[in-house]
C-alpha positions in Angstrom: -0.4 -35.5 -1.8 -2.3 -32.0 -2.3 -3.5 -31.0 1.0 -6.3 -27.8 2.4 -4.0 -24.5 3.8 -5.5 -21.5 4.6 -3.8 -18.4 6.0 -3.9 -14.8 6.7 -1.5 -12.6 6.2 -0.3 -9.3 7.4 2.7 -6.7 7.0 3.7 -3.5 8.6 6.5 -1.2 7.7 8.5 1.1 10.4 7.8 5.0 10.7 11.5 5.1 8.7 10.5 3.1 6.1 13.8 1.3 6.3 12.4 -2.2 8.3 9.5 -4.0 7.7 7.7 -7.9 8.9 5.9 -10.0 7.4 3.2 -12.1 9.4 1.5 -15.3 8.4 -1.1 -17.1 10.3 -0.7 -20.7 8.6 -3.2 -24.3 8.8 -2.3 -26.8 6.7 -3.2 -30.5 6.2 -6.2 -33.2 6.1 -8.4 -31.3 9.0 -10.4 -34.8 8.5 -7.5 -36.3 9.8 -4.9 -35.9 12.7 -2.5 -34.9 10.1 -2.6 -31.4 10.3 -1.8 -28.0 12.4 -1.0 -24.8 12.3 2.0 -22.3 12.6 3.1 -18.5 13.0 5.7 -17.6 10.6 7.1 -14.3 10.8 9.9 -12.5 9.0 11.9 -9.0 10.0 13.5 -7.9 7.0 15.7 -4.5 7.0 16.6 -2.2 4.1 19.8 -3.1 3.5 18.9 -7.0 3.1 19.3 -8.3 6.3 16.3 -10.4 7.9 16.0 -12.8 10.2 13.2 -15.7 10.5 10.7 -16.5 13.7 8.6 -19.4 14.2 5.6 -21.4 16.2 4.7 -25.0 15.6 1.0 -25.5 16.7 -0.7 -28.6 16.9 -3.9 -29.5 15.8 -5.7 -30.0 19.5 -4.3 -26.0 19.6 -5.9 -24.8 16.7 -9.5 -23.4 16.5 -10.9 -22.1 12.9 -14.3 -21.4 11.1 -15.5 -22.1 7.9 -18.3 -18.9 8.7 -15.5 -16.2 10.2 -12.3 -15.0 9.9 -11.1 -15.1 13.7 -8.2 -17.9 13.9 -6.4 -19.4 16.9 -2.7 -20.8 16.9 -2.5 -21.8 20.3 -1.2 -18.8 22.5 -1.3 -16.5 19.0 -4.6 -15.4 17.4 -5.9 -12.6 14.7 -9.8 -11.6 15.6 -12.1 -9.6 13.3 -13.4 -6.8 16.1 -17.3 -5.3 16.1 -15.5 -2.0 14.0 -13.8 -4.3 11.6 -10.1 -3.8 12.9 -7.9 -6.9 13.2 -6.4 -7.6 16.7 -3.3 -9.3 15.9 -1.3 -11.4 18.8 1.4 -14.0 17.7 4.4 -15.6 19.5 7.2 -17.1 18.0 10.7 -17.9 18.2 14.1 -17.3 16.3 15.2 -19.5 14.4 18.5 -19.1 15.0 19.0 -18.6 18.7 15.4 -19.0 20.0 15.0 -15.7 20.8 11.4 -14.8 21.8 8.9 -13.0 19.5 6.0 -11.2 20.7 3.6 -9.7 18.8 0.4 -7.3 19.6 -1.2 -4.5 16.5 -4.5 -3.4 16.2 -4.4 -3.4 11.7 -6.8 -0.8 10.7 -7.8 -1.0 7.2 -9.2 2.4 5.1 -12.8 2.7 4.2 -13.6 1.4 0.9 -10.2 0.3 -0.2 -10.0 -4.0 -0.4 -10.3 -6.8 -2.9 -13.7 -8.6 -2.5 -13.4 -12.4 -1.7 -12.6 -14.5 -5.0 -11.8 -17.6 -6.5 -8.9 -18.1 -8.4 -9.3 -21.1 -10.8 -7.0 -22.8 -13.5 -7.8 -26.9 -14.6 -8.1 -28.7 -10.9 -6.5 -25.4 -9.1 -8.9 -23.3 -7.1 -7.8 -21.3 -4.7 -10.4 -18.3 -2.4 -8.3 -15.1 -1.7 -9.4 -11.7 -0.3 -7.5 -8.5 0.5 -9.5 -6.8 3.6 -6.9 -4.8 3.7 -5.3 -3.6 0.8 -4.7 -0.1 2.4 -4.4 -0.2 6.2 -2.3 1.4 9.6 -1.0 -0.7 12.4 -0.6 0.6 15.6 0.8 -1.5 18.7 4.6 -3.3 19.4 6.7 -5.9 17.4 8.7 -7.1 20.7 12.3 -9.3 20.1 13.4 -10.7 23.7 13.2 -6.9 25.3 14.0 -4.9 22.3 10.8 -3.9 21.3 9.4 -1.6 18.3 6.5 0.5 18.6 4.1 1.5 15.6 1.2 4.3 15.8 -1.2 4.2 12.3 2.2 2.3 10.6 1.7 1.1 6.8 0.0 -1.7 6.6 -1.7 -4.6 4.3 -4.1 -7.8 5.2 -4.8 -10.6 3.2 -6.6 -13.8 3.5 -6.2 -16.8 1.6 -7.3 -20.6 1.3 -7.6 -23.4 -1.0 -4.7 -26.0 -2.7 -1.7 -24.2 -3.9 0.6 -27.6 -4.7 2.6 -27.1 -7.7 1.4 -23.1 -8.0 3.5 -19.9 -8.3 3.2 -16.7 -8.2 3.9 -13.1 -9.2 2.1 -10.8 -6.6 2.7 -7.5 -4.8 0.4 -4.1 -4.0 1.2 -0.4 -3.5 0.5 2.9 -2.6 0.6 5.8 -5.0 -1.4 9.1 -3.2 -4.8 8.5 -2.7 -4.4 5.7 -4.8 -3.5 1.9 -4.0 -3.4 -1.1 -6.4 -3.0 -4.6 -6.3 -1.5 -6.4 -9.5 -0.2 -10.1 -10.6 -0.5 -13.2 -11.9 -1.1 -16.5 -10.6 0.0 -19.4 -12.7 -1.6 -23.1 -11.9 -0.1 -26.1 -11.6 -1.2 -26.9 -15.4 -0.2 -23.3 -16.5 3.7 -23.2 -16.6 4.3 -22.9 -20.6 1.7 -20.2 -20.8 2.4 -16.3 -19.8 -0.8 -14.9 -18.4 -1.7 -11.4 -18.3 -1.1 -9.6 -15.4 -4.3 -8.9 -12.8 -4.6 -5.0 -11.1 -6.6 -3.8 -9.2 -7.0 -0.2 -8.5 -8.8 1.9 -5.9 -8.7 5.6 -4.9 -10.3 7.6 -1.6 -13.9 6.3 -3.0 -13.5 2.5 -3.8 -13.2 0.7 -6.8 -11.7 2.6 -9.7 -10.9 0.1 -12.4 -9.5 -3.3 -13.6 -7.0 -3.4 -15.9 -5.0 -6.7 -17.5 -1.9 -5.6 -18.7 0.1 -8.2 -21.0 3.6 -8.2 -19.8 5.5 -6.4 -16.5 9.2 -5.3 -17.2 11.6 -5.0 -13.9 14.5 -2.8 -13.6 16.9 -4.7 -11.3 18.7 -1.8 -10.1 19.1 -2.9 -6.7 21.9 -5.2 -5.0 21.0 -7.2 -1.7 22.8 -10.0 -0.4 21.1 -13.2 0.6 23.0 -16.2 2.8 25.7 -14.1 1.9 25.5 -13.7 -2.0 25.2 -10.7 -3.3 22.1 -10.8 -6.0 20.2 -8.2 -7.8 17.0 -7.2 -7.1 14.2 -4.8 -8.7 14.0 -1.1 -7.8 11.0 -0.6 -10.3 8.2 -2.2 -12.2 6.8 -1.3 -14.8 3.3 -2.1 -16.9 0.7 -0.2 -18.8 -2.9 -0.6 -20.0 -6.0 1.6 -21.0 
């Protein structure tokens, strides 16, 4: 059975540029029900491929949400929308391998005039509200595993927010930075949409704002990177490529 999610999402890369995390705030279920509850996922992914996965089950009695704001509560772990806009981000988790602590506490900044206004993204029964708040934002506070912590002053970051039904959906989606530009481009194809190639969807702003929308046909990737995953070695892309007028 289809069921409601919604979840924000954040990332932050390290001052090296050779670690990164990824940060989800997660409810999911029939919030008409008592079959439903939220969870922290969170995953620390290095440069050379290794990563490792962190976790917090929360049930629904935990769980406080709003259909009118974005602040969101996952028992002891929270993300709230501050007076200036800034996102105070605090999650704990475990590992999932040895049950290490996580700890997690960043101020997310985004930039002035650079996010994707709150949408609807439809296709036959699909529909699905997504927002980028933060398509261009710094991070500054501590990522903290048992006592090894990492500490991040105006780090590169990105915010999203999304919520709707995804069963049966997939998904080609990524942003970057380019100067004073940053762009956000993909497709999303519906449950009812898998023998059709949809254009691709970008998004581009500069220092001022919006700067265009463009709807390329096709993206090509260069895999010319090897990672290994569970310990396979696979290849992955080092570029993208797409163009439109």
């Amino acid at each position: 059975k289809s069921s409601w999610a919604e979840w924000h999402y954040f990332n932050v890369l390290s001052a090296d540029k050779k670690h990164w995390a990824f940060i989800s705030f997660i409810v999911a279920g029939d919030v008409t029900s008592d079959k439903w509850g939220g969870s922290v996922a969170v995953t620390l992914r290095d440069e050379g491929g290794a990563s490792r996965k962190f976790a917090s089950y929360v049930p629904s009695q935990a769980v406080q949400f709003s259909t009118e704001k974005a602040d969101l509560t996952l028992g002891s772990s929270m993300v709230r929308v501050m007076p200036n806009g800034d996102y105070s981000v605090h999650a704990d988790a475990r590992a999932l391998d040895n049950g290490a602590p996580m700890k997690i506490d960043l101020v997310v900044t985004p930039a002035p005039h650079a996010y994707f206004p709150g949408a609807s993204l439809s296709s036959g029964n699909f529909v699905s509200g997504y927002t980028v708040p933060g398509l261009r934002a710094n991070a500054t506070g501590s990522i903290c595993v048992g006592r090894d912590c990492e500490s991040y002053d105006n780090a590169q970051s990105y915010h999203d927010h999304n919520w709707g039904v995804w069963r049966g959906v997939t998904w080609d989606w990524g942003a970057a930075r380019a100067g004073s530009y940053t762009l956000l481009y993909g497709r999303v194809i519906g449950p009812d949409q898998h023998e059709r190639q949809n254009p691709l969807f970008v998004y581009l702003v500069d220092s001022l704002g919006f700067r265009a929308v463009m709807r390329p046909a096709n993206i090509t990737y260069v895999d010319g990177r090897e990672i290994t995953v569970d310990g396979k070695k696979i290849r992955v892309p080092s570029r993208a490529l797409f163009a439109d007028v």
